[in-house]
C-alpha positions as CSV (number, residue, x, y, z in Angstrom):
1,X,84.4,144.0,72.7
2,X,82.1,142.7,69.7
3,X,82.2,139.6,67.7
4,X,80.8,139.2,64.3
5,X,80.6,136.5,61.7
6,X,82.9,136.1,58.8
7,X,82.1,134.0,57.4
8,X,78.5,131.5,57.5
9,X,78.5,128.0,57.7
10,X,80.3,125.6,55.6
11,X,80.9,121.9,55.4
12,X,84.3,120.6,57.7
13,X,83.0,116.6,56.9
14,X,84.4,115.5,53.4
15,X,82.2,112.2,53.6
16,X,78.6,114.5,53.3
17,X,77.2,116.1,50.9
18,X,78.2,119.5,49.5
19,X,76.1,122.2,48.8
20,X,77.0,124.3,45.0
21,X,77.6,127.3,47.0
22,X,80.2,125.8,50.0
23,X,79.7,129.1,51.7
24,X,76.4,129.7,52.2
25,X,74.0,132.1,53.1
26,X,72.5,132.9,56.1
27,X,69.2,130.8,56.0
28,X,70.5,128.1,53.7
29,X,69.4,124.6,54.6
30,X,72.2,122.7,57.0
31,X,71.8,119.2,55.6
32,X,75.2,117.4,56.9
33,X,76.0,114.5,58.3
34,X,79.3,116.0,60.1
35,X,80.8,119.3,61.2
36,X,79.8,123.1,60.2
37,X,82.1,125.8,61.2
38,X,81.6,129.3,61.1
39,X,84.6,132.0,60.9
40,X,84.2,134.7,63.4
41,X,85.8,138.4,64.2
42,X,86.2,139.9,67.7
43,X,87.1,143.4,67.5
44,X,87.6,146.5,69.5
45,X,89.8,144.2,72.2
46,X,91.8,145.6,75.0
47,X,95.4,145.2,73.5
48,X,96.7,143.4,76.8
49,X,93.6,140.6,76.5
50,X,94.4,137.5,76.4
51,X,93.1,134.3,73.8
52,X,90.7,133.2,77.1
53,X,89.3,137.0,78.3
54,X,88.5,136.7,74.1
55,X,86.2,133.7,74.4
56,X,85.0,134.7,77.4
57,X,84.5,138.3,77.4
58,X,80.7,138.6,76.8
59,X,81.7,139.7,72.8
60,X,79.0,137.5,71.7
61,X,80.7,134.5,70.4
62,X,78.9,131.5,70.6
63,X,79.9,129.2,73.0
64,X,79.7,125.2,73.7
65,X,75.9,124.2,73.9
66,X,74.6,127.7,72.2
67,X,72.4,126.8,69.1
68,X,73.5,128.0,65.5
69,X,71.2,131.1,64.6
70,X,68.5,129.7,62.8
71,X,68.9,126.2,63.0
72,X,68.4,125.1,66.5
73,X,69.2,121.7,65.8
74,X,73.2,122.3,65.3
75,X,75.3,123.1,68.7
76,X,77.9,124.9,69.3
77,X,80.8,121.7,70.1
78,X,83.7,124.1,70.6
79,X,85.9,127.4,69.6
80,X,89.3,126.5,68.2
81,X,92.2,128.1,65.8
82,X,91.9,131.1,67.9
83,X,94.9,132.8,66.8
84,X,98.0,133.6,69.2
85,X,98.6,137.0,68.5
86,X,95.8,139.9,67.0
87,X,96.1,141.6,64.0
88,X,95.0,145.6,64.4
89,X,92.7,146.7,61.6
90,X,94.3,149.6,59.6
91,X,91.3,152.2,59.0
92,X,89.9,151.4,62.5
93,X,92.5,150.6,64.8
94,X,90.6,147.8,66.2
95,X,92.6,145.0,67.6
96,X,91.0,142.2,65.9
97,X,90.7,138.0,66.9
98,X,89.9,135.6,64.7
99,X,88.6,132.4,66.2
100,X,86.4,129.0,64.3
101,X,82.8,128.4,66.1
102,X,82.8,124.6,65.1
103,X,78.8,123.5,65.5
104,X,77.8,119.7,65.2
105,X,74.7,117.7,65.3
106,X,72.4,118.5,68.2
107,X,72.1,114.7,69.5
108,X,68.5,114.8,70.8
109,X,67.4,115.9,67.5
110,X,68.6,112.6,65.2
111,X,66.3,109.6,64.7
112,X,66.0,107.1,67.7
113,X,67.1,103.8,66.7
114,X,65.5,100.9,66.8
115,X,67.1,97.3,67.0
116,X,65.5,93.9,66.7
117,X,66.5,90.4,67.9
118,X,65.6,87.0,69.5
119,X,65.9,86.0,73.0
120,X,64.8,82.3,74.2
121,X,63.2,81.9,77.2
122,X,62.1,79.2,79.7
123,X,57.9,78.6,80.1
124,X,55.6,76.5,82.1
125,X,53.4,74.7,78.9
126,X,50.1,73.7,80.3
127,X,47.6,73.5,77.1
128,X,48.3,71.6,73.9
129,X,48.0,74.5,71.1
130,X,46.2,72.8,69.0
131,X,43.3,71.7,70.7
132,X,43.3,73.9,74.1
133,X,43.4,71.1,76.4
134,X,45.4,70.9,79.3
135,X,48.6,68.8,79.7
136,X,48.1,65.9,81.7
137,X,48.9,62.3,82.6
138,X,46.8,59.1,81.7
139,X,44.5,59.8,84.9
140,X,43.8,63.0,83.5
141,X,45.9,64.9,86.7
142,X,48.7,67.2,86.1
143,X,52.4,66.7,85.7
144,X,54.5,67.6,89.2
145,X,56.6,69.8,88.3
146,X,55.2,71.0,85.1
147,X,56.2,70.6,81.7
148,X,58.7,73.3,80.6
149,X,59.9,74.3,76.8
150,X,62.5,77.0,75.3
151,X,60.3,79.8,73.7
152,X,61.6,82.5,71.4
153,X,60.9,85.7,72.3
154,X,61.4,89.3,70.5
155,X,63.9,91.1,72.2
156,X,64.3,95.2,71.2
157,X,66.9,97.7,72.3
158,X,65.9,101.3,71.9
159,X,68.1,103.9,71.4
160,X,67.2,107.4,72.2
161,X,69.7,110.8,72.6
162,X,68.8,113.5,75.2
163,X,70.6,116.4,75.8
164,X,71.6,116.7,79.5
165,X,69.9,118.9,80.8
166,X,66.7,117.5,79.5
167,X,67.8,113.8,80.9
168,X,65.4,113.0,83.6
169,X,67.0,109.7,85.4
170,X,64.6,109.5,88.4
171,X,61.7,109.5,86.0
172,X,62.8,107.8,83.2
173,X,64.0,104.9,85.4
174,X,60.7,104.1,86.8
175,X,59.6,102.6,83.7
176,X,62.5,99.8,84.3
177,X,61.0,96.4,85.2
178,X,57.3,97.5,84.2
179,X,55.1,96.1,81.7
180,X,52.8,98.6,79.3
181,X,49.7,99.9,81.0
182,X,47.8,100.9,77.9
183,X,48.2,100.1,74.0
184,X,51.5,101.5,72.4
185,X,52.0,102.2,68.8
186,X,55.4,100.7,68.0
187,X,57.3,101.5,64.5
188,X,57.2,98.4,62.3
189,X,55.2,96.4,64.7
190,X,51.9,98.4,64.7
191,X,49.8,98.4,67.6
192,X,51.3,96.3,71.1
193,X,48.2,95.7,73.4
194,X,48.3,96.2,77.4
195,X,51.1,93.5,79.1
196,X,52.4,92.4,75.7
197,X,55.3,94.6,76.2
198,X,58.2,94.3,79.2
199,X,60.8,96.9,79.8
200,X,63.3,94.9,81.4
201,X,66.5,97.4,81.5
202,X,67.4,101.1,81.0
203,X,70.8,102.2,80.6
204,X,71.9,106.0,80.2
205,X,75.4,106.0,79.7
206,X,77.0,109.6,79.2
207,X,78.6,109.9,75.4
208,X,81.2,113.0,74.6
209,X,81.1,112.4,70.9
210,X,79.6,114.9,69.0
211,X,78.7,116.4,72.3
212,X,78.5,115.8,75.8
213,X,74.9,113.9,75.8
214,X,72.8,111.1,77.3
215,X,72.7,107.7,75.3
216,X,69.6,105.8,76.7
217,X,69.2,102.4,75.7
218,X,65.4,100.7,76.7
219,X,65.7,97.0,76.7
220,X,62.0,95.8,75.6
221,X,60.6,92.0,76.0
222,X,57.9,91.5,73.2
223,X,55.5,89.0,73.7
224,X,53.7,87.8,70.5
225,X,50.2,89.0,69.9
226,X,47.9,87.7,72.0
227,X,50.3,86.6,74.6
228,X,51.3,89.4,78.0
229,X,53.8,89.1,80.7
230,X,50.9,88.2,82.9
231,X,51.2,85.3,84.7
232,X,48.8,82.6,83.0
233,X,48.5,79.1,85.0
234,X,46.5,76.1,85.1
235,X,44.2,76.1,87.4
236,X,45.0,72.9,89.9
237,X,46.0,71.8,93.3
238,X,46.2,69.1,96.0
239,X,42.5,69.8,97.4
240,X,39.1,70.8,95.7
241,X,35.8,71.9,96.6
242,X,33.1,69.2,97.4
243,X,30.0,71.4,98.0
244,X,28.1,68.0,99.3
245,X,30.1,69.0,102.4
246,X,29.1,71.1,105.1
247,X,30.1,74.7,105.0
248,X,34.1,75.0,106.1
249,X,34.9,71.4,106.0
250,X,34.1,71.7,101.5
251,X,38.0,71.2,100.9
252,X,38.9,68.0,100.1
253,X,42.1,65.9,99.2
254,X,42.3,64.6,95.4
255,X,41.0,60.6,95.8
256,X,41.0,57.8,93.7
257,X,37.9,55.9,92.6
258,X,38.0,53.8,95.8
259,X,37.8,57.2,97.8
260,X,41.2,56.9,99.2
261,X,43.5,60.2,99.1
262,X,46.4,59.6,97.2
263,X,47.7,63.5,97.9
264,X,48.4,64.2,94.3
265,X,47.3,67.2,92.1
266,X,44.2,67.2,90.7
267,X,42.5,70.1,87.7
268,X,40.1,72.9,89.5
269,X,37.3,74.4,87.9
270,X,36.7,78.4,88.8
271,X,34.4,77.7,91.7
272,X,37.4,75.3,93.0
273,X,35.2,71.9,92.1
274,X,36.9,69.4,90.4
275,X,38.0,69.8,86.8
276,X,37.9,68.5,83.3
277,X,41.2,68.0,81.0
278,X,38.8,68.9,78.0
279,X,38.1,71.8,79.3
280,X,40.7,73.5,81.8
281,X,40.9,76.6,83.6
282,X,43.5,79.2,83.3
283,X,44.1,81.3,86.6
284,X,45.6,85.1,85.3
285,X,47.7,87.3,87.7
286,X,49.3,90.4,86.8
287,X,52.8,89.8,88.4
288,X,54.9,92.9,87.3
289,X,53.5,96.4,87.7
290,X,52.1,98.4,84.5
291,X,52.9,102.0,83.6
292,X,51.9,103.9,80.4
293,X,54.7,103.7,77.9
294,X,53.6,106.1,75.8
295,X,54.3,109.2,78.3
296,X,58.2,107.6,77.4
297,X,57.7,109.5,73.8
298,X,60.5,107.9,72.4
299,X,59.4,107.9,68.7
């Protein structure tokens, strides 16, 4: 049992683009949006075969998943109008099938798309903008609890197709709930520098249409530049370092100018001595774990 083409590729979508010649040759460029199908002949069948020992005989028809010959971006969807009955070929006496090998887009080969918008979010403010200096009360200590404002923040879902068996879900989900590691070249936004960037979900939803294929979706949190997901705080407490003191008894309570403790928060210089509202100190930690989003290749 043998199958051979009838007829090449031609254009089932009447909302793309049609070539002068509609039926092709065999290397002509596949530039569709929709469906191609190809016409196929299986021949020299056992008369008592039936439509399914057809497709599945080993004749050589393509079957669902198989790349078109040639252009390895178009996949075999499915094999329909398989007709009921064979006709038998006069000069040969083959019993001969005719059956439509309909190919469509090969998912993991279109662009990944890229979508933009805003997200507001909750922040600790503890520097005036304009001239760096911390936020603090008329005795120059800090507010308890701290000032907190609505920030805008970019917000960008990524969409990226994967054929199934090339879906890795263990290792693509690690990068969920990770900041970048390294810089990451980002279309229309250029260069995003290390902890600027926060993947905060990954969904990878199976999607039938054209074919069975994985729909990824990376959520990303975009600080603006400058700005990470590190943790940045003002550097202050309820104690601070007095090094007039002997060694292990240095910590002392905040005080007013009579030297009696009034418990309340006071600014800290690195070294822990007491600090200046002119010039505060910023305490960094990296509170979310970094990975390299790059390795991702998703554009």
């Amino acid at each position: 049992m043998r199958a051979k083409r009838a007829r090449h590729p031609y254009n089932r979508a009447t909302f793309s683009y049609s070539p002068a010649n509609p039926w092709g040759t065999k290397d002509y460029s596949l530039r569709y949006v929709g469906e191609q199908s190809e016409e196929w002949l299986i021949y020299d069948v056992d008369p008592a075969a039936t439509p399914l020992d057809v497709i599945d005989g080993g004749s050589g028809l393509p079957q669902p998943g198989d790349a078109m010959e040639g252009h390895d971006d178009w996949l075999v969807s499915r094999v329909e109008n398989l007709c009921d009955t064979p006709t038998v070929d006069k000069q040969s006496g083959y019993v001969v099938w005719r059956a439509t090998v309909v190919y469509v887009p090969d998912p993991s080969a279109l662009p990944t798309e890229i979508h933009f918008a805003s997200n507001r979010v909750m922040e600790v403010v503890s520097h005036d903008v304009d001239t760096g200096e911390a936020i603090v009360n008329g005795a120059g200590d800090p507010f308890n609890p701290p000032v907190q404002e609505a920030r805008g923040i970019l917000r960008v879902r990524v969409i990226k197709r994967y054929r199934i068996e090339d879906y890795d879900a263990t290792d693509i989900l690690t990068y969920e709930d990770n900041q970048n590691i390294d810089n990451w070249i980002f279309p229309v936004l250029g260069t995003l520098g290390p902890g600027q960037v926060y993947c905060s979900q990954i969904d990878g939803p199976l999607v039938k249409e054209p074919i069975w294929h994985v729909q990824a979706e990376f959520h990303f949190d975009i600080q603006d530049p400058g700005n990470t997901f590190n943790a940045k705080l003002l550097n202050c407490g309820y104690q601070y370092i007095d090094p007039t003191r002997p060694t292990g008894k240095q910590k002392r309570l905040f005080h007013d100018d009579t030297g009696v403790s009034h418990g309340g928060i006071g600014l800290l210089k690195a070294d822990g001595t007491k600090g200046d509202p002119a010039s505060p100190n910023f305490l960094t930690f990296q509170t979310k774990p970094a990975v390299d989003f790059n390795d991702l290749d998703l554009f």
